[in-house]
BADRENFI-713079 format. One record per residue: residue number from 1; chain; x, y, z of N, C-alpha, C in turn. Coordinates in pm, whole numbers, plus 50000, padded with zeros to 5 digits. Example, Ala and Ser with C-alpha at 12.3 -4.5 7.8 and 13.67 -1.06 7.14 Angstrom:
// BADRENFI-713079
(r 1; "A"; (51319; 49431; 50780); (51230; 49550; 50780); (51320; 49670; 50780)) (r 2; "A"; (51285; 49775; 50708); (51367; 49894; 50714); (51290; 50003; 50787)) 
//
This chain:
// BADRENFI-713079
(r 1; "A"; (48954; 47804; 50060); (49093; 47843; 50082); (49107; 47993; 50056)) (r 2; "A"; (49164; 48074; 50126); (49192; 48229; 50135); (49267; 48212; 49980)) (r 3; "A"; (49261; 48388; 49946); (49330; 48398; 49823); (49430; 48459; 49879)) (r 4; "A"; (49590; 48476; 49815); (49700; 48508; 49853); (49632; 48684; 49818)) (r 5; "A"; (49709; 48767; 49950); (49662; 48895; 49962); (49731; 49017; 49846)) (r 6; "A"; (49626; 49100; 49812); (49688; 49211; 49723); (49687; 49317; 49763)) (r 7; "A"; (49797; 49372; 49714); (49817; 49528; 49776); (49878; 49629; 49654)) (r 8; "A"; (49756; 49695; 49684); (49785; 49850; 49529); (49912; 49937; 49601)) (r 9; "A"; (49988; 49941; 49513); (50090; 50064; 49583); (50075; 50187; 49466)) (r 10; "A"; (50038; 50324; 49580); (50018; 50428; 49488); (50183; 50515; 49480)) (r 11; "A"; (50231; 50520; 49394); (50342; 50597; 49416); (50401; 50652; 49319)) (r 12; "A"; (50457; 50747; 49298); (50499; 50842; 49199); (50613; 50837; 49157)) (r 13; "A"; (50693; 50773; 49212); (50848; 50795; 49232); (50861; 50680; 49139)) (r 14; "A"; (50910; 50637; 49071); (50948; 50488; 48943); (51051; 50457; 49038)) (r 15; "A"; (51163; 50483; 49100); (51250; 50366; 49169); (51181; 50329; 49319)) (r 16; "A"; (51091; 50448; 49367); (51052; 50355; 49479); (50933; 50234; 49450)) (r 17; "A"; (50850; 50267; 49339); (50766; 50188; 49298); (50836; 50020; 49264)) (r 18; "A"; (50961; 50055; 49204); (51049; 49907; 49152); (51099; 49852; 49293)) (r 19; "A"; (51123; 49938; 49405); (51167; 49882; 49517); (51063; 49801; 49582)) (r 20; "A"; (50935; 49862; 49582); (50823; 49840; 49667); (50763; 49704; 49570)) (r 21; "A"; (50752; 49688; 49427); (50734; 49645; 49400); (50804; 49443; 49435)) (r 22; "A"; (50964; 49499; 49440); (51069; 49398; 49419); (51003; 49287; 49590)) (r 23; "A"; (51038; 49402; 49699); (51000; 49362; 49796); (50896; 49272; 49846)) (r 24; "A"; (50744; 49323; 49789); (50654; 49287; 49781); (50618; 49126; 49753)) (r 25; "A"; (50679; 49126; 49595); (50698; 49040; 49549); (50803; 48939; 49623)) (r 26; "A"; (50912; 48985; 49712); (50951; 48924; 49732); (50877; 48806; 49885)) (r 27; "A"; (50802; 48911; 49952); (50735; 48875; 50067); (50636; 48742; 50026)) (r 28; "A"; (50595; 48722; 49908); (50443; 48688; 49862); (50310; 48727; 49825)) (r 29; "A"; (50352; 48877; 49867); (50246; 48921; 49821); (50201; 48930; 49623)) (r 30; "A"; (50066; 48954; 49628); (50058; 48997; 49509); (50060; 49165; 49450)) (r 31; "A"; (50074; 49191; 49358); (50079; 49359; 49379); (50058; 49410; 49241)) (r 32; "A"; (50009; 49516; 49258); (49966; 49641; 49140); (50018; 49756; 49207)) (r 33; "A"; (50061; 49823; 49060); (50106; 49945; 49135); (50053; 50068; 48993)) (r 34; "A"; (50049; 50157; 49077); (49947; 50317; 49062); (50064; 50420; 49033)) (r 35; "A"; (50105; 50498; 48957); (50137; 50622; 48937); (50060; 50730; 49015)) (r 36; "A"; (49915; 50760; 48978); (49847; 50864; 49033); (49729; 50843; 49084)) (r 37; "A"; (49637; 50920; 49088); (49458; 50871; 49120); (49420; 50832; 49011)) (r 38; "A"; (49458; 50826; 48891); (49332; 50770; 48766); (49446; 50684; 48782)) (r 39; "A"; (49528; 50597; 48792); (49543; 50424; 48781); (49494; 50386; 48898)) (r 40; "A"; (49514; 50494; 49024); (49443; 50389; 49159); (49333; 50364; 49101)) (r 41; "A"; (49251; 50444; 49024); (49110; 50413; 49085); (49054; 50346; 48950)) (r 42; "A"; (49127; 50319; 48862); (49141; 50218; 48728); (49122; 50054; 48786)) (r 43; "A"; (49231; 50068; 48909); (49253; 49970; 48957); (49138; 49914; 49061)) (r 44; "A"; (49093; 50024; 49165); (49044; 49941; 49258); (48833; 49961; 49163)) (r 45; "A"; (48868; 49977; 49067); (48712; 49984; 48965); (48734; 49848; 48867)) (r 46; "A"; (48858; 49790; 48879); (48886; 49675; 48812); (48815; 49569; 48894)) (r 47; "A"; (48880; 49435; 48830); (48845; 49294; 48886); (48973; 49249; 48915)) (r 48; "A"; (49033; 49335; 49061); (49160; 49294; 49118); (49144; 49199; 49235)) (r 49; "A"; (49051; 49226; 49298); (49023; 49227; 49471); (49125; 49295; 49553)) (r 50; "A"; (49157; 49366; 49560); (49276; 49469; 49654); (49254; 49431; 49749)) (r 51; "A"; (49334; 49414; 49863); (49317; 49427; 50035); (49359; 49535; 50100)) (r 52; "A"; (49509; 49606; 50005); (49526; 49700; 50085); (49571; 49782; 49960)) (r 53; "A"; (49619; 49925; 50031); (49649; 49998; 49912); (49742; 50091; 49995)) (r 54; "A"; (49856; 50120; 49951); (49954; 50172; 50035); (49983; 50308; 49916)) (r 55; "A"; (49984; 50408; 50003); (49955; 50536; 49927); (50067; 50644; 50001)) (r 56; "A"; (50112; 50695; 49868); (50202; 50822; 49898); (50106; 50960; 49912)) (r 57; "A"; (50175; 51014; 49973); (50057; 51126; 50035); (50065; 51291; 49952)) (r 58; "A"; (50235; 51269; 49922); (50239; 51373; 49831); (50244; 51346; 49657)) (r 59; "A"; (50093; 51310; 49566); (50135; 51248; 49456); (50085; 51396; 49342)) (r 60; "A"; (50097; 51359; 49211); (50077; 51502; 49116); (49928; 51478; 49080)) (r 61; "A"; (49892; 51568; 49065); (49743; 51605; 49016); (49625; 51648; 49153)) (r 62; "A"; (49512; 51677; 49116); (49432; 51729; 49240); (49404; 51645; 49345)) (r 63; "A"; (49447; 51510; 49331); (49395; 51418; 49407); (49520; 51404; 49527)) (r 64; "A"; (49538; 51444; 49623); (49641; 51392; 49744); (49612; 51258; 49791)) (r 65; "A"; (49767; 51204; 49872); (49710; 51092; 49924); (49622; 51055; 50016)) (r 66; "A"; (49554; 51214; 50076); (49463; 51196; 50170); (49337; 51195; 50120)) (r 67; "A"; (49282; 51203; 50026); (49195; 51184; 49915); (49161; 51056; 49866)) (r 68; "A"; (49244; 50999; 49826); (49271; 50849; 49796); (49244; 50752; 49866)) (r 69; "A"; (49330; 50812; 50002); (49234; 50706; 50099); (49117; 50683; 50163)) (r 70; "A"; (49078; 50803; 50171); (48947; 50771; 50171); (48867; 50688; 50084)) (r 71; "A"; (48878; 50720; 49948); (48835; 50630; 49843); (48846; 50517; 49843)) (r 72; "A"; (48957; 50471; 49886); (49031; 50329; 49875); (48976; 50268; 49988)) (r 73; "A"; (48962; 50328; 50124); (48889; 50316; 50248); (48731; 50246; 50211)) (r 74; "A"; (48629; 50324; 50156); (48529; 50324; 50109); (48520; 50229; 50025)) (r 75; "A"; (48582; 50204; 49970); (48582; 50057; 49848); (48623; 49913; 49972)) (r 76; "A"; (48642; 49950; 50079); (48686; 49827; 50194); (48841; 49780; 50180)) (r 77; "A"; (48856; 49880; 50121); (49018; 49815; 50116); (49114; 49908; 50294)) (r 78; "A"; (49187; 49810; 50308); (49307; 49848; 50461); (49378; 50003; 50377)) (r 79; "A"; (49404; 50078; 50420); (49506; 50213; 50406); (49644; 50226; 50507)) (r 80; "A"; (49709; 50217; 50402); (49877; 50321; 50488); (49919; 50397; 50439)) (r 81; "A"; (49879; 50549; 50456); (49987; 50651; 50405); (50132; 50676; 50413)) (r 82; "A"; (50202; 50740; 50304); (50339; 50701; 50330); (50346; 50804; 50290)) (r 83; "A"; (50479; 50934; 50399); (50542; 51020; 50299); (50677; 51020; 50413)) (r 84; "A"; (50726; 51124; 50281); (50880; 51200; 50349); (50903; 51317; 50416)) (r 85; "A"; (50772; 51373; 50386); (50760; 51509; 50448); (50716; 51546; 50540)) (r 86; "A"; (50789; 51598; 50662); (50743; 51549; 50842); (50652; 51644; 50892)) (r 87; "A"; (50647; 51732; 50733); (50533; 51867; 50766); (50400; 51815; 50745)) (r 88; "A"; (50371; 51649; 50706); (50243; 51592; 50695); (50235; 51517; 50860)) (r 89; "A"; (50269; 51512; 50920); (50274; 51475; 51042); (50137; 51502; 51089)) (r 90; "A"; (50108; 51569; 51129); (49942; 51618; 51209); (49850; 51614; 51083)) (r 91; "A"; (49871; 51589; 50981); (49764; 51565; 50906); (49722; 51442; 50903)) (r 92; "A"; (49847; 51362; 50875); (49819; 51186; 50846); (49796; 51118; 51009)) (r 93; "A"; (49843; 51207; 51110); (49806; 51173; 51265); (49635; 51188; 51292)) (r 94; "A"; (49593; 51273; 51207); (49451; 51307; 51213); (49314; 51240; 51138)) (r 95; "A"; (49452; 51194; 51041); (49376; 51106; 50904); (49283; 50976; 50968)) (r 96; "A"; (49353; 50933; 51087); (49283; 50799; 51124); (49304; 50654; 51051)) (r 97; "A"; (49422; 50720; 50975); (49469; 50593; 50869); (49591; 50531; 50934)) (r 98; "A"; (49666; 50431; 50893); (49790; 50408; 50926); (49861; 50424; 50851)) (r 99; "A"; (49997; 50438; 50908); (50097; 50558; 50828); (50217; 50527; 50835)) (r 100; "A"; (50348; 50553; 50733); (50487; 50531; 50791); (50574; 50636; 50728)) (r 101; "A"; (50633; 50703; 50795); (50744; 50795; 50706); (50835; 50741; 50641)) (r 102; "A"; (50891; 50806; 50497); (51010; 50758; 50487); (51143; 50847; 50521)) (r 103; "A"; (51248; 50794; 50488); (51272; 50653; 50502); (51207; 50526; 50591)) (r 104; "A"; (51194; 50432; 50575); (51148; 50355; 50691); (51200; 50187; 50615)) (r 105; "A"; (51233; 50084; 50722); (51286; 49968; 50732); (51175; 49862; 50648)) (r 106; "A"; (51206; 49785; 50532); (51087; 49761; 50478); (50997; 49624; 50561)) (r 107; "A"; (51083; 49618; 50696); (51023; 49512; 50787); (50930; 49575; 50812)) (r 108; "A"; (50958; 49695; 50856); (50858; 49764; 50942); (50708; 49796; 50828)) (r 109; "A"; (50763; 49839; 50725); (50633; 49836; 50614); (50549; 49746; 50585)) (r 110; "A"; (50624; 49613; 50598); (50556; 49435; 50606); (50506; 49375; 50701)) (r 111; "A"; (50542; 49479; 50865); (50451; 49437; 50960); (50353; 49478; 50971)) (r 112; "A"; (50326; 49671; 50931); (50250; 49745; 50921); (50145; 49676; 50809)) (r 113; "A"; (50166; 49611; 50692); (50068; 49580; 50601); (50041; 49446; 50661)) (r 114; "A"; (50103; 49385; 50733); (50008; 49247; 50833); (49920; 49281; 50924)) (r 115; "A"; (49976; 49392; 50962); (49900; 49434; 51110); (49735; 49531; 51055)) (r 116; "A"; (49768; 49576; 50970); (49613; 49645; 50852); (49560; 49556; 50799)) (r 117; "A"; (49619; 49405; 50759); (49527; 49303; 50698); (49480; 49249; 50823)) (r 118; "A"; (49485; 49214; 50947); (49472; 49173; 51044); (49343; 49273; 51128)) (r 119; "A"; (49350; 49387; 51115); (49298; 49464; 51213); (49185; 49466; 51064)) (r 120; "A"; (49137; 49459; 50940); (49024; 49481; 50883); (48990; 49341; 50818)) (r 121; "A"; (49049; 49212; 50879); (49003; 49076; 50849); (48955; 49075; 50752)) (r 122; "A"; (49050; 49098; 50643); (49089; 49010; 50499); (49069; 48888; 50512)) (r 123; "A"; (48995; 48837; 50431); (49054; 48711; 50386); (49113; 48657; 50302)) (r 124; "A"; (49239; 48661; 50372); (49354; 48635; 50232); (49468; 48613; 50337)) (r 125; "A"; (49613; 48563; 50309); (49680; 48537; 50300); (49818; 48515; 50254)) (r 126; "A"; (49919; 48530; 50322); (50045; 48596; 50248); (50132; 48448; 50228)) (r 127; "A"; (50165; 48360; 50125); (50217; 48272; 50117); (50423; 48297; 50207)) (r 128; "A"; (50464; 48189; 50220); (50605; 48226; 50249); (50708; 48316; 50156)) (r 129; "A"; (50785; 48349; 50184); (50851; 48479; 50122); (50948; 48371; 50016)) (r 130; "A"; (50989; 48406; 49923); (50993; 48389; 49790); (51164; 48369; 49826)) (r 131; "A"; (51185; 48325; 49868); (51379; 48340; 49898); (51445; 48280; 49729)) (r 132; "A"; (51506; 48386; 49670); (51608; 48314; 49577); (51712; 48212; 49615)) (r 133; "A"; (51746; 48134; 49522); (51757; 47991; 49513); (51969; 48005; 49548)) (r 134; "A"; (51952; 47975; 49614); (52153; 47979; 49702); (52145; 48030; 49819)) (r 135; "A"; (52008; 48070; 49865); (51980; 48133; 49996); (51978; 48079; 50112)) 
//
């Protein structure tokens, strides 16, 4: 039986991390989430099994999110860079990774992380979405 799928979110921001987190959780997924490069890579050096790792592109310290993914790449995990800044445009277009600006619709973030578990055949699986109870 597939294991229900995990996804590292790297992100700097504490309310988008609680959003991304809430969401996540709410989809089925399982999730860890990263402040900088020494928890990503705490994490994907752990005994998590990651599938994907969804990474902000502008984070603090020497490590960018274009850095990361590679790493995270190399460990076999799926990549989506994420930023706000449209001056990363031709970089993350060049990156060869998949990518979403923000703002962006968090459907569109949940198809994008199906469509990266799909295109690097995970085996894993996203149980049904978690609907609270009056729903």
């Amino acid at each position: 039986m597939p294991q229900i799928c995990k996804v590292l979110i790297v992100e700097d921001n504490p309310d988008i991390r609680e959003l991304l987190g809430d969401i996540f959780g709410y989809e089925g997924y399982r999730f860890l989430m990263a402040r900088d490069a020494t928890d990503m890579r705490c994490a994907l050096a752990g005994e998590h099994d990651i599938d994907i790792v969804i990474i902000d592109v502008t984070l603090p310290g020497t490590a960018n999110g274009f850095v990361l993914a590679v790493e995270a790449k190399n460990c076999g995990c799926g990549v989506i860079l994420v930023t706000g800044d449209h001056r990363h445009y031709e970089a993350v277009e060049k990156s060869g990774h998949h990518y979403i600006f923000k703002p962006f619709r968090m459907t569109s973030l949940i198809a994008l992380v199906d469509h990266v578990l799909a295109e690097t055949k995970r085996h894993c699986e996203r149980p049904p979405a978690q609907r609270p109870s009056g729903l």
